[in-house]
Structures are given as structure tokens and as C-alpha cells.
C-alpha positions as CSV (number, residue, x, y, z in Angstrom):
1,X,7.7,13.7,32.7
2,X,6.2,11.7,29.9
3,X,5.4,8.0,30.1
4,X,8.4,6.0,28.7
5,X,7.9,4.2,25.6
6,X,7.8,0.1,25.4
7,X,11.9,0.1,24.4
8,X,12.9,2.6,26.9
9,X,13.4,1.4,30.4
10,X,12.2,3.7,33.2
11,X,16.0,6.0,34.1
12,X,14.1,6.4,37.8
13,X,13.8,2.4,38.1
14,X,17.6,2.0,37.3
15,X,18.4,4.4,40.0
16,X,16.4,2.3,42.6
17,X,17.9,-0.6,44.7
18,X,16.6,-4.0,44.5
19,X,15.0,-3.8,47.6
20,X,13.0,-0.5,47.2
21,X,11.8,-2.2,43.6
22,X,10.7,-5.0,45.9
23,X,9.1,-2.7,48.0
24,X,6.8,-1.1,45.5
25,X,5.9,-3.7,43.5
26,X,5.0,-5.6,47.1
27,X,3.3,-2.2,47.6
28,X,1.5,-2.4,44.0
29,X,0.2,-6.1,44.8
30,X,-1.2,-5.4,48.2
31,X,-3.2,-3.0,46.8
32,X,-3.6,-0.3,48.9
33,X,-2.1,1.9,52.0
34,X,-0.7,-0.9,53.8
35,X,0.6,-0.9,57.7
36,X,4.5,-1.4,57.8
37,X,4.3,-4.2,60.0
38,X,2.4,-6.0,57.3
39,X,4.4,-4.8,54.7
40,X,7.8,-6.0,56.4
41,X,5.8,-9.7,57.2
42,X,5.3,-9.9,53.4
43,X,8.6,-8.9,52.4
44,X,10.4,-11.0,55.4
45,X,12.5,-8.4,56.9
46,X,12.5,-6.7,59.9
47,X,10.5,-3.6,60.8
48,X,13.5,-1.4,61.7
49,X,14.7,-2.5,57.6
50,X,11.8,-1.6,56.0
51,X,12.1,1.9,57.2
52,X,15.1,2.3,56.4
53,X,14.9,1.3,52.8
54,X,11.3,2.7,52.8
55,X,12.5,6.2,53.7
56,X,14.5,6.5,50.6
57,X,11.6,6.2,48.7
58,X,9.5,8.7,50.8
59,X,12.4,11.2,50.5
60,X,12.1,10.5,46.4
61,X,8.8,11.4,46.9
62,X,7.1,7.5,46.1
63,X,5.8,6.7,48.7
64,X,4.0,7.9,52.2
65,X,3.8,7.6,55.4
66,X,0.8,8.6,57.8
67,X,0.6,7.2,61.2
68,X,-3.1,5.7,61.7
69,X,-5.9,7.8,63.1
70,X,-7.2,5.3,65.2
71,X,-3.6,3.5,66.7
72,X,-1.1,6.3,66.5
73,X,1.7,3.0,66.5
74,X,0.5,1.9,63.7
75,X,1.9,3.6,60.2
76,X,0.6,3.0,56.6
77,X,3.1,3.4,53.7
78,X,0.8,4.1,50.3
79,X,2.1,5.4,46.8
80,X,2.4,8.7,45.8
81,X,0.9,10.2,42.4
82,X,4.4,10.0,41.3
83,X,5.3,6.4,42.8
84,X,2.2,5.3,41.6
85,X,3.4,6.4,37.9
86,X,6.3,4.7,38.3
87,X,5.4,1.7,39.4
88,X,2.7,1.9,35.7
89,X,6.1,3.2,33.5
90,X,7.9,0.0,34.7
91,X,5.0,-2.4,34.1
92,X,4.4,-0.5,31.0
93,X,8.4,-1.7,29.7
94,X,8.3,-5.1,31.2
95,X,4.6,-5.7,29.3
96,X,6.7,-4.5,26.0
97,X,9.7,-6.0,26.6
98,X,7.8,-9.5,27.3
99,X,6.0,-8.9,24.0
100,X,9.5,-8.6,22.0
101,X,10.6,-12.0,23.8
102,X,7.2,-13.8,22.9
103,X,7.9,-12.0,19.0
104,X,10.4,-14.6,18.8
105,X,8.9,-17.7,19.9
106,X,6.4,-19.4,18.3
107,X,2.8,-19.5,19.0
108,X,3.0,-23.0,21.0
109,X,6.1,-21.9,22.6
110,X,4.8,-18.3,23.7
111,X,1.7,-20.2,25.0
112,X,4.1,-22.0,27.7
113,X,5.9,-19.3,28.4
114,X,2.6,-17.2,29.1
115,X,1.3,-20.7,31.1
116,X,4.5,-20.9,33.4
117,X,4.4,-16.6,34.2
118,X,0.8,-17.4,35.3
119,X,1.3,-20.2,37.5
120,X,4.7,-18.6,39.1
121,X,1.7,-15.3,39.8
122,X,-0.8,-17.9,40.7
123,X,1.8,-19.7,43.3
124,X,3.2,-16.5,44.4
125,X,-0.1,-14.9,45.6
126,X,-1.4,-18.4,47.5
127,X,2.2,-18.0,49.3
128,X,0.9,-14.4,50.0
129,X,-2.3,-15.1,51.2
130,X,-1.1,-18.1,53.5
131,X,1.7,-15.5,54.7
132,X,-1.2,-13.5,55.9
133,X,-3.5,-16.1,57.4
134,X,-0.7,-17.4,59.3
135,X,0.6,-13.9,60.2
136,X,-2.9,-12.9,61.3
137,X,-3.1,-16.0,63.8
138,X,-0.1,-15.3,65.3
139,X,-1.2,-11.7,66.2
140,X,-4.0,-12.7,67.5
141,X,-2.4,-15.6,69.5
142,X,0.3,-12.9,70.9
143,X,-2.4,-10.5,71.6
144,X,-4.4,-13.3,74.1
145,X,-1.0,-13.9,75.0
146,X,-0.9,-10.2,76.6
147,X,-4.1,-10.1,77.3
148,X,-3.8,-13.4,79.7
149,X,-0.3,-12.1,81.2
150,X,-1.9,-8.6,82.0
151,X,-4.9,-10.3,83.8
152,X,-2.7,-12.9,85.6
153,X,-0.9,-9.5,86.9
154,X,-3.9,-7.3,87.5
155,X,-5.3,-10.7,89.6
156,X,-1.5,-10.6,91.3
157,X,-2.2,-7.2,92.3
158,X,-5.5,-7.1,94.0
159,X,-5.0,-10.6,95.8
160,X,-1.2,-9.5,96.6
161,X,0.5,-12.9,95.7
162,X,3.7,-12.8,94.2
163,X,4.7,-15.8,91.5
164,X,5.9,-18.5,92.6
165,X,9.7,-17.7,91.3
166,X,9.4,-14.0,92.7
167,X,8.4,-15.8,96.1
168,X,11.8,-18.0,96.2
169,X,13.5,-15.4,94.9
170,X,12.7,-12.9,98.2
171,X,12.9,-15.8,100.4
172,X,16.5,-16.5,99.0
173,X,17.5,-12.7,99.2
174,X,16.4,-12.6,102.8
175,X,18.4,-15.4,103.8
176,X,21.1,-14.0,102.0
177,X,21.0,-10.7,103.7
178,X,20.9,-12.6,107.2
179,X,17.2,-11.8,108.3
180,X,15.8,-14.1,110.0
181,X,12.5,-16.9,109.1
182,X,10.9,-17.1,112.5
């Protein structure tokens, strides 16, 4: 397929949702193969959604999946040659189609309009970035979360002292059931 022309809008990008646009050009910013889970934090939906949508555009041949080497739960998504092309033939018609808008403005007026599309960029990726700080503290506040239950178990275990609740529970069932305390 040739690469569209500046007038000529993309026919594959009019066939695509909103959401799998989203999704590439998400993709295109991040820069990169990109775990899911990551991808779904900067996009704000669940996990389960993002595969969904996301498997359309594997199936159209855009995108790809591979399941990591090193943590078979985690899966990247990356573009394909032909997603990657794409994603360029749609920036290619917005860039031209921006150019016939600023065509009518005048220099002063184009100038704003060039200022305001860099600041909404500018805002955009610090919301990204904080996304990803914040996103990356939580993970690591769940994983010492884990980490802290699993020793408190393992401790459990080798000392062979139920929790507190567990322990009232048991006594409560016993009584229940009519055995006796003494």
C-alpha cells in the first residue's frame, strides 16, 4: 500500500474505533513494546478491556503480543511493521491537514494556535509521567504489601499460631459444635 497523501485521510484509520486509535497512538507515545498492565494504567481501563480492544488490532495485524521471557505473566504489546505505518500515514494527514488550518490564519494567529497544541502536548506528557511515578509507587507499595503478608504467614507456620480472628473463630465453632473448654 502506498503512503496516503496530505488530503487523503488514512481508509484503515476510519475503520478503527476510537479506542483502538487511542490505543496506538498511547502505544506511539510510550515509545516502545510496552507491558499491558502499563498500557491499561495509561489509558485508565481495566486489563481485561484492553485485551479486548487490543486483540482486534493484533487480529488486523497492528500490533503484538509476546509474553515476557523473564515473567511469563507479564505481556508486551509493540507495533507491527504495518501498525507502525499506520500510525506514520495518520500523523502524516493530521501534520497536513493542520498545515491547511494554519493556511488560513494569520501569522500571529497560527503562532497561538501552534503555542496552545504545544502546551496541551507539554501538559499531557507531565500527566503521563506523574501517572507513572504514582503507578510505580503503588506497585511497589502492593508488592511489600505481599511480601510482609507472605512472611507474617511463613512466621504463622513454623511457630504454629493462628491470627488472632482465626483463633476466636475455632473457639466459637467449638462451642458451637458442643465440645467441651476444660
Amino acid at each position: 500500500r502506498s503512503s496516503c497523501s496530505a488530503r487523503v485521510q488514512p481508509e484503515s484509520a476510519v475503520a478503527l474505533t476510537p479506542q483502538q486509535l487511542k490505543i496506538l497512538f498511547t502505544l506511539d507515545f510510550l515509545l516502545g513494546p510496552t507491558p499491558m498492565s502499563k498500557l491499561s494504567a495509561q489509558l485508565g481501563v481495566t486489563p481485561s478491556t484492553l485485551t479486548k480492544v487490543a486483540g482486534g488490532l493484533v487480529g488486523s495485524g497492528y500490533l503484538q503480543r509476546q509474553r515476557s521471557t523473564e515473567d511469563d505473566r507479564v505481556v508486551t504489546v509493540s507495533f507491527t511493521p504495518r501498525g507502525r505505518r499506520l500510525v506514520a500515514e495518520i500523523k502524516a494527514y493530521r501534520r497536513g491537514f493542520f498545515q491547511r488550518v494554519c493556511a488560513r490564519l494569520t501569522a500571529p494567529e497560527c503562532q497561538k494556535l501552534i503555542a496552545s497544541h504545544r502546551h496541551i502536548y507539554q501538559t499531557y506528557r507531565g500527566v503521563l509521567q506523574e501517572q507513572n511515578v504514582a503507578q510505580g509507587s503503588r506497585d511497589r507499595t502492593a508488592k511489600t504489601a505481599r511480601r510482609g503478608a507472605s512472611t507474617r504467614r511463613d512466621a504463622r507456620r513454623v511457630s504454629g499460631r493462628q491470627p488472632q480472628s482465626q483463633r476466636e473463630d475455632n473457639a466459637i465453632g467449638s462451642h458451637a459444635s458442643g465440645a467441651s473448654l476444660s
